[in-house]
C-alpha positions as a Python dict, from the first residue, in 0.01 Angstrom:
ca = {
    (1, 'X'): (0, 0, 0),
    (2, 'X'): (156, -332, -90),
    (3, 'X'): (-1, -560, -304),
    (4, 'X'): (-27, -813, -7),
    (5, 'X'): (-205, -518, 203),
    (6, 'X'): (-424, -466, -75),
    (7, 'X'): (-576, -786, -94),
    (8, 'X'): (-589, -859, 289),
    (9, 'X'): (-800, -475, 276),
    (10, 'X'): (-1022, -633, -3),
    (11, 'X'): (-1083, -964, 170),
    (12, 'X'): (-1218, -770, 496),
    (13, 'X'): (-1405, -587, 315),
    (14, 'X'): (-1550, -888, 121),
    (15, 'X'): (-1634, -1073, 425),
    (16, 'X'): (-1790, -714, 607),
    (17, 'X'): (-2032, -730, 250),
    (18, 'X'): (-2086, -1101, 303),
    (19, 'X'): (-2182, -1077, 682),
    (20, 'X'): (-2421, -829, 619),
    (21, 'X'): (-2625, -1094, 444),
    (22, 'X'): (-2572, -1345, 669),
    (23, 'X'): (-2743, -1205, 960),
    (24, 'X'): (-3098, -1279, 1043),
    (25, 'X'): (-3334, -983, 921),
    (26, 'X'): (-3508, -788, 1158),
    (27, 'X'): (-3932, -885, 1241),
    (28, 'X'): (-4106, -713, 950),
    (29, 'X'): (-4287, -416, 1100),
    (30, 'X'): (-4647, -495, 1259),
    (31, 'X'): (-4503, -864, 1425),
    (32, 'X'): (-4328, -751, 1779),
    (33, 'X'): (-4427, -513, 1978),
    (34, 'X'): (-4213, -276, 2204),
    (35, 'X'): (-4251, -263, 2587),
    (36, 'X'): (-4144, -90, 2849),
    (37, 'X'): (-3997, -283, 3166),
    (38, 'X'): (-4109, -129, 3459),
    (39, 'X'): (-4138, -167, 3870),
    (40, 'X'): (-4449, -51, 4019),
    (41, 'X'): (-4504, -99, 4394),
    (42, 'X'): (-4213, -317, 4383),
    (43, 'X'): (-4362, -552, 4152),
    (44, 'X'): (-4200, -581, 3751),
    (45, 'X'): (-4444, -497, 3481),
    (46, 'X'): (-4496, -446, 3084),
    (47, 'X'): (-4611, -73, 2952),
    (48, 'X'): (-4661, -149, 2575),
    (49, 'X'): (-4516, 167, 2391),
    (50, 'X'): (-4762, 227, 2086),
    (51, 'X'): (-5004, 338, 2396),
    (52, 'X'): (-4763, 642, 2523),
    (53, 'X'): (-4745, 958, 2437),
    (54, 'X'): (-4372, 998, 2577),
    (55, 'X'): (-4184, 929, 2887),
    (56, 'X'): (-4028, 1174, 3145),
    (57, 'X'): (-3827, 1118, 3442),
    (58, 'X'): (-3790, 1389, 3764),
    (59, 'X'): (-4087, 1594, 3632),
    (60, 'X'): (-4244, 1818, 3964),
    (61, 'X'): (-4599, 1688, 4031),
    (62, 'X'): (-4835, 1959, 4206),
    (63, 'X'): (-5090, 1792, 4490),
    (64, 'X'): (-5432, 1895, 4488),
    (65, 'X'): (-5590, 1887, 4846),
    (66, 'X'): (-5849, 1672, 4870),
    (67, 'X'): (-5856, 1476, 4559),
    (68, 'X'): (-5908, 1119, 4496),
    (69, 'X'): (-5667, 899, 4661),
    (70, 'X'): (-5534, 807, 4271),
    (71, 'X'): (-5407, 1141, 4197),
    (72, 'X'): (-5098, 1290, 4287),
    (73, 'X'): (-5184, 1600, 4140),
    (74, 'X'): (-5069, 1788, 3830),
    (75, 'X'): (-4773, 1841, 3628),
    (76, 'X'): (-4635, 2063, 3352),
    (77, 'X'): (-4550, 1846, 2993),
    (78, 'X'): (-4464, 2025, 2701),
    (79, 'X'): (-4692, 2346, 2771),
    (80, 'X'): (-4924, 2138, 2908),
    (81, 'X'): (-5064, 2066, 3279),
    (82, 'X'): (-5203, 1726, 3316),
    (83, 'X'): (-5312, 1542, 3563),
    (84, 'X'): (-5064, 1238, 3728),
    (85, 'X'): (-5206, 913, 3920),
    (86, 'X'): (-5046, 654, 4087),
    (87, 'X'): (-4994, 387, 3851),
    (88, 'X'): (-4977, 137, 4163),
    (89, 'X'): (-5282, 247, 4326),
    (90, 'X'): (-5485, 232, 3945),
    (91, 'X'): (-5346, -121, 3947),
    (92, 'X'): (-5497, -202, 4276),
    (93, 'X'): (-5163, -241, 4478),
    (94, 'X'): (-5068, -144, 4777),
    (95, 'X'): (-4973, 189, 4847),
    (96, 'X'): (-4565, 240, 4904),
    (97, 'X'): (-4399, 574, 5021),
    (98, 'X'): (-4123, 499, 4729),
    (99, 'X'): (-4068, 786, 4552),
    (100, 'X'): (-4236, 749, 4208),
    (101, 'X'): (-3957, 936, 3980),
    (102, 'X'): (-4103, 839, 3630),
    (103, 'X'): (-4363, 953, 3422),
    (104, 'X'): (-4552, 814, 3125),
    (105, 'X'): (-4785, 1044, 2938),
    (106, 'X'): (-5138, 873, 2819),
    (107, 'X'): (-5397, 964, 2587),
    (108, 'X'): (-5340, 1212, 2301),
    (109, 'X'): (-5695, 1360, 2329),
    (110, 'X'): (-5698, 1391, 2706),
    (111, 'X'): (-5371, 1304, 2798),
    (112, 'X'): (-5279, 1209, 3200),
    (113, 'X'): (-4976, 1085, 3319),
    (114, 'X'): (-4885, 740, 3524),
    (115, 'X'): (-4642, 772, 3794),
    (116, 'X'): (-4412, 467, 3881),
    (117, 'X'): (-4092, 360, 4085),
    (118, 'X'): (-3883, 221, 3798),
    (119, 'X'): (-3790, 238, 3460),
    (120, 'X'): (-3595, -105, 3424),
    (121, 'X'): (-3513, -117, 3036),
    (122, 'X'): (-3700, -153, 2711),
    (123, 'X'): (-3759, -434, 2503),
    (124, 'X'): (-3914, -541, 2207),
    (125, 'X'): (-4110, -914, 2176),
    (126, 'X'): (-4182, -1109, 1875),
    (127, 'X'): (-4605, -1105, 1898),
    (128, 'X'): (-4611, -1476, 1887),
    (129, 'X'): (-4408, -1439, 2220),
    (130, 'X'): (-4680, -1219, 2387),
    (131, 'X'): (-4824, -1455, 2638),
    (132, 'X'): (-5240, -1474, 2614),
    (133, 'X'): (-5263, -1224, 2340),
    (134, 'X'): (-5413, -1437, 2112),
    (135, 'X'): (-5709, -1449, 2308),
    (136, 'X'): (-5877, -1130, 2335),
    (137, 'X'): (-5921, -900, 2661),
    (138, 'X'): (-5747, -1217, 2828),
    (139, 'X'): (-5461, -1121, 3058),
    (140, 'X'): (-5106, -1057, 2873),
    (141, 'X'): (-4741, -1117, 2990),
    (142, 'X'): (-4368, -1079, 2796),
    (143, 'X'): (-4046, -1210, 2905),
    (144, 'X'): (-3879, -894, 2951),
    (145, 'X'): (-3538, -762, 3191),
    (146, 'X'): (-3471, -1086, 3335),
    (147, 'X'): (-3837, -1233, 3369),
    (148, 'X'): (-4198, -1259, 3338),
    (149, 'X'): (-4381, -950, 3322),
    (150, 'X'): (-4784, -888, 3359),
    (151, 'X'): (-4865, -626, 3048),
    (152, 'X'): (-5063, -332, 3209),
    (153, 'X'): (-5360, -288, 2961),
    (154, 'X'): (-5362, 104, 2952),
    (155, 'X'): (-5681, 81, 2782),
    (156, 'X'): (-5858, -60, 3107),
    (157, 'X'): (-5628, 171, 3280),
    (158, 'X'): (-5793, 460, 3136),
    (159, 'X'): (-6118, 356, 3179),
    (160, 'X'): (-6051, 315, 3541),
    (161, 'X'): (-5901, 697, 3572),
    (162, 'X'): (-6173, 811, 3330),
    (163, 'X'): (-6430, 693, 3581),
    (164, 'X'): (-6232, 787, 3895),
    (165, 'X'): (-6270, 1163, 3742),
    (166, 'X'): (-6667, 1134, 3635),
    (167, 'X'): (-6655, 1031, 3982),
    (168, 'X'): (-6780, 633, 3894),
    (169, 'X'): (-6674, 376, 4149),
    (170, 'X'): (-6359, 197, 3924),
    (171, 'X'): (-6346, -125, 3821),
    (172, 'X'): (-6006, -217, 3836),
    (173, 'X'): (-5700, -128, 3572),
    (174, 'X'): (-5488, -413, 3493),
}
């Protein structure tokens, strides 16, 4: 290597060094908060991740004759058979006939699973940026894939499920 080389090779690697310091650190830990951009009955929505257990796509879902309108029946998880609703009727939309390909897992202790249309991207917000969740229980949104999205609160979501199964009349789950 030529002397010339040499110090062009040290002068890239001075500015690499350099750069690394330059760009803006990453939100300490505990100020965002990671969503999940997803369509339900056609309609874009939040899933905030800390509330999932994991996410599966193309998993089989058993039907169960008879059961509440909510569930679609039951599906195998990592050794496990839990029960799936439809995210969109919990929600208190409309039923669609779209096929409801993804899967999110709730609840470590009694886990069920969510079915929905569309897993549109992931995204992680500043906290400050959450829309309304200053206040508590108030209704939260995030910018997220291209707009504004209404954060499903899968705590009122599991309450609704919870008294679907004890057989409860619901109160509603978003």
């Amino acid at each position: 290597m030529t002397p010339a080389q040499l110090g062009a090779a040290a002068a890239g690697m001075r500015r690499a060094f350099d750069q690394t310091f330059a760009a803006p650190e990453p939100p300490p830990a505990g100020e965002s908060d990671d969503f999940l951009a997803v369509r339900v009955g056609g309609r874009p929505f939040a899933v905030p991740v800390l509330d999932l257990a994991r996410v599966e796509s193309r998993r089989k879902v058993v039907a169960l004759p008879g059961s509440h309108p909510w569930l679609l029946g039951l599906a195998s998880t990592q050794g496990h058979v839990v029960p799936v609703f439809s995210l969109e009727l919990v929600l208190g939309l409309p039923a669609t006939p779209v096929a409801k390909p993804w899967l999110v897992v709730c609840g470590r202790d009694e886990p069920f699973g969510l079915a929905f249309e569309a897993l549109e991207g992931y995204t992680r917000v500043p906290r400050a940026a959450v829309l309304g969740a200053a206040e508590p229980d108030a209704p939260r949104a995030v910018h997220a894939a291209g707009g504004l999205r209404p954060v499903v609160s899968l705590s009122a979501v599991a309450a609704a499920v919870r008294s679907v199964v004890s057989g409860r009349k619901p109160s509603g789950g978003s």
